[in-house]
Each structure stands twice: as C-alpha cells, then as structure tokens.
C-alpha positions in Angstrom: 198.7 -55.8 -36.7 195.7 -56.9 -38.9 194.8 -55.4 -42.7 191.1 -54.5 -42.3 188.7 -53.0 -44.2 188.1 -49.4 -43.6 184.7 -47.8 -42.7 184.6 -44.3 -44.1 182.2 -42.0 -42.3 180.4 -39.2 -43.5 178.3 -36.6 -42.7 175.2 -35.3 -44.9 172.8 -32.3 -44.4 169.2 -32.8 -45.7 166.2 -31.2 -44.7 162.9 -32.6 -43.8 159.7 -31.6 -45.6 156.1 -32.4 -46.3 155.1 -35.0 -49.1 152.6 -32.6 -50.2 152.5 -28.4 -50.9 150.4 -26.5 -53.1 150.2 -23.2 -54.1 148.0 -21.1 -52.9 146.3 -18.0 -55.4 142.8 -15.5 -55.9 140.7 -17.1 -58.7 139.8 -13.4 -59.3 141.9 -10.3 -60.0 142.4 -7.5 -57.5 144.1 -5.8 -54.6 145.3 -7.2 -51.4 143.7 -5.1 -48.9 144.5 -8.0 -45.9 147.6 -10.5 -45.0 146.6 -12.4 -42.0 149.0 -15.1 -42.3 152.8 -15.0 -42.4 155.6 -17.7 -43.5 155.9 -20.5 -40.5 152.0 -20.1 -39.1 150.2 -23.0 -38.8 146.8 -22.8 -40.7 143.5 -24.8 -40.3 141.4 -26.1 -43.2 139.3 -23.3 -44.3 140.8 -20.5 -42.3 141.4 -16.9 -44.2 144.6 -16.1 -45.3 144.1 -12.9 -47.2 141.6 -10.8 -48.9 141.4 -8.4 -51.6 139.3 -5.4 -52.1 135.9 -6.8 -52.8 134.7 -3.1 -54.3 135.1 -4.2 -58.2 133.6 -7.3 -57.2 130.3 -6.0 -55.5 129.6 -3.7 -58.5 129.5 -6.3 -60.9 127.1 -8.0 -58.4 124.7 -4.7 -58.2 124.6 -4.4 -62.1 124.2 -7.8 -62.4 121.4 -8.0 -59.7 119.9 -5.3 -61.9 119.9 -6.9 -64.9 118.1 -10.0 -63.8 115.6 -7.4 -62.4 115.3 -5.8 -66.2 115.1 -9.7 -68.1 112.2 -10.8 -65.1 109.8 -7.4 -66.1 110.9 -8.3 -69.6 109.5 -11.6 -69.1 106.3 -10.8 -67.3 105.4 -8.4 -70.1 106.0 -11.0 -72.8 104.0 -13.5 -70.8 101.3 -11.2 -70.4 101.3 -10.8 -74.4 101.7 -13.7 -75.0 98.4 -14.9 -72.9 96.7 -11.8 -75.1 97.6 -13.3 -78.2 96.5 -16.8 -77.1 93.1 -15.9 -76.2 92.5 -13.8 -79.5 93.6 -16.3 -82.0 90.9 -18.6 -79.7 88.5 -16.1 -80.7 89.7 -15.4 -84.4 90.4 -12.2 -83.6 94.3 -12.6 -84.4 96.0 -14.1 -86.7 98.6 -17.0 -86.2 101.2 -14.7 -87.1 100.6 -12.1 -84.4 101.0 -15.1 -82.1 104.2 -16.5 -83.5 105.8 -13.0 -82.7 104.5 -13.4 -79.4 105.6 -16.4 -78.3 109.7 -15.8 -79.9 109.6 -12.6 -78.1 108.4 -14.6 -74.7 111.2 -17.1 -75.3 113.9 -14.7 -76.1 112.7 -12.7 -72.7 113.3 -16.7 -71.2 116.6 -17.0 -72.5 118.1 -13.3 -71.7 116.8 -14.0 -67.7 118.7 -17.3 -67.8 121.7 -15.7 -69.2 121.2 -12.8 -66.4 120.7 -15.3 -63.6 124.1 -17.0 -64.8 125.7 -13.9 -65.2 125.0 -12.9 -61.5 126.2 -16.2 -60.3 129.5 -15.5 -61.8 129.6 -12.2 -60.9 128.7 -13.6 -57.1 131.4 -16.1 -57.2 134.2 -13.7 -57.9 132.7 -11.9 -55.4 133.2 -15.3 -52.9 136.7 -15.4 -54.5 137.9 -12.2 -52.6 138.6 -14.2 -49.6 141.8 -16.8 -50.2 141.1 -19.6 -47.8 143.3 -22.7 -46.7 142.0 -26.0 -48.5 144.8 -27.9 -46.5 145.4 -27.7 -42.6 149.1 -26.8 -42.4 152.0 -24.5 -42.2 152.9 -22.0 -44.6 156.4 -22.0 -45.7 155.9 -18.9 -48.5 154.7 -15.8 -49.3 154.7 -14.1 -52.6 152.3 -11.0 -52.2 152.2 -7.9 -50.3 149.7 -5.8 -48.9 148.4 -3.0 -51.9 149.9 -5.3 -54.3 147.8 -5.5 -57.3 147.6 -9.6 -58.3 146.1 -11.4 -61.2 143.7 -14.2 -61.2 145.9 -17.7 -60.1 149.0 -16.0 -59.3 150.5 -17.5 -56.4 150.3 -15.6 -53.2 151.4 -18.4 -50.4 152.4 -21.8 -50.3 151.1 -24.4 -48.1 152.9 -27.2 -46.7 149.9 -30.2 -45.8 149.9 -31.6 -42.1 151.1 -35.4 -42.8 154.0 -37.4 -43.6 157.1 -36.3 -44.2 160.4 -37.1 -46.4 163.8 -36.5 -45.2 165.2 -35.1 -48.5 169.2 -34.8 -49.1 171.4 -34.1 -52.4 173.6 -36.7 -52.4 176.4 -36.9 -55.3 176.9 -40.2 -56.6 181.2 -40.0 -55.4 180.0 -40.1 -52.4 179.6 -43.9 -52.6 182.2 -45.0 -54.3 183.0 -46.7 -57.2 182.7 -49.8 -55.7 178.7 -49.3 -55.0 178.1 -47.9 -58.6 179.5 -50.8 -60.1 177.5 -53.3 -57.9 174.2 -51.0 -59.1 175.0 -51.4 -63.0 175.8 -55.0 -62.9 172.1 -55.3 -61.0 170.6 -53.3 -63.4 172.2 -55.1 -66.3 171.3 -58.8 -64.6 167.5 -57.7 -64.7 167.6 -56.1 -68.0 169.0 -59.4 -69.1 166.3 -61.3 -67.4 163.2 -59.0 -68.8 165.1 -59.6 -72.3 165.4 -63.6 -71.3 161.5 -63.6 -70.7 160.8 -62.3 -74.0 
C-alpha cells in the first residue's frame, strides 16, 4: 500500500457566449406595428427587425416639407425686394434706409429656410428611424417589446449577440480550489508587490 496524493475531481456548468452583445432600441418614439424577428434567429447586418407606425412620423415630414415651401416664397419675395431697392438707391430714388430694411428682411428669409431645411431633415430622419435594423450579423438572444406596445426613444427592444469569438463563462467559488491554491496566489501576489515596491 502507497500514501499518495489525491486528485479530487469536479464537475462545473458554464455556458458559452459571445464576446460582444448590444442592445438594440428605436431612436424615435412610437408604436410597434411589426416583430419580424424572435429570440434564437440568426440576423444579417442590416436586416429589419421591427418597425413602428411611421404615421406620427410622416406628418411631421408633410408640415415640415410645407414649411420649407413657405421660407423659399418668403425668400424669393425678399430677393425680389431687395433687387428693387438696389436699383433705386442706384438711381437716388431711395434712401439707404429703405435698403437696410431690405436686405435684413432678405437675410432673415435666408436664415428661417435654413432652419426649415434642417427641421425637415430631422423630421425625415425620425421618419428613417421607424425601421430598427441589425448593425451586427448575429443571433438574438432577447426580446423586450411586444407588438402594439407603445416604446420610448432608446428603450431596448432586442438584444444582439455578434457573430465571432466566444468565451466559455462559469461561476466558480473560490472553495472550490482549495486553500492550498489561494495561498500559493497571495504569496505570488505579495512576491510582485514586493518587487514593484523594490524597483521604486
């Protein structure tokens, strides 16, 4: 009969999982109207995963649409009065003043179309926004958001699991190794603490 060291075996559970996931949300508020894509599908970069009712959204597009309408007659008429006013103070038959008035009123009909135009990008965006698309190819491991659900702007609807590398990921309590390891780890740790303080 010989005294030998023991071998203790063990069994652990882990799961394996992507190195990367993101959330996935609208950048616009709304209702889902749509769910095309359900936990465990595999998604490709770009595909649609949901969409919400783009009615809200297309609205603000018409008025905005309509306001850049208004601000360009706007401008044409101050253009037009402002080429008046230029050729009559040529001739004298203005004074510098009427002119002034002119050319502010031109420039403020410059700035509101700016404004509109920007204004109906946004508004065109958001309308973009009712579609929730993958950025990622990969699988989807969860949904948060039902169809007729109302959601706000960034809440997260699904979460997407990239195509890649993956980590085999278990909880481990320290017992499980024993004393014997811990104290090994500590002395290491103090060893190299020593030596960083040594080099100072």
């Amino acid at each position: 009969v010989m005294l030998t060291e023991a071998a203790q075996c063990m069994t652990l559970i882990g799961e394996i999982r992507e190195q990367v996931e993101s959330d996935l949300g609208f950048r616009t508020d709304g209702r889902i109207t749509e769910r095309l894509v359900g936990v465990g599908d595999h998604v490709s970069s770009g595909q649609i995963l949901a969409k919400l009712d783009p009615q809200e959204q297309q609205a603000r597009v018409e008025a905005a649409e309509a306001d850049v309408r208004a601000a360009e007659a706007k401008l044409r008429n101050e253009t037009s009065n402002l080429d008046r006013q230029k050729l009559l103070l040529s001739r004298k038959t203005a004074p510098q003043s009427e002119y002034d008035r002119a050319e502010e009123s031109f420039r403020t009909a410059q700035s509101s179309l700016e404004a509109a135009k920007a204004q109906l990008a946004t508004a065109r965006d958001a309308l973009g926004q009712t579609e929730l698309r993958a950025g990622n190819a990969g699988t989807i491991t969860a949904r948060n958001a039902e169809i007729g659900q109302v959601i706000s702007a960034g809440q997260r609807v699904f979460v997407l699991a990239h195509d890649g590398p993956r980590d085999a990921v278990f909880n481990v309590n320290e017992s499980v190794f024993g004393q014997q390891l811990i104290d090994r780890v500590v002395d290491q740790i103090g060893e190299a603490l020593a030596d960083a303080h040594g080099a100072e």
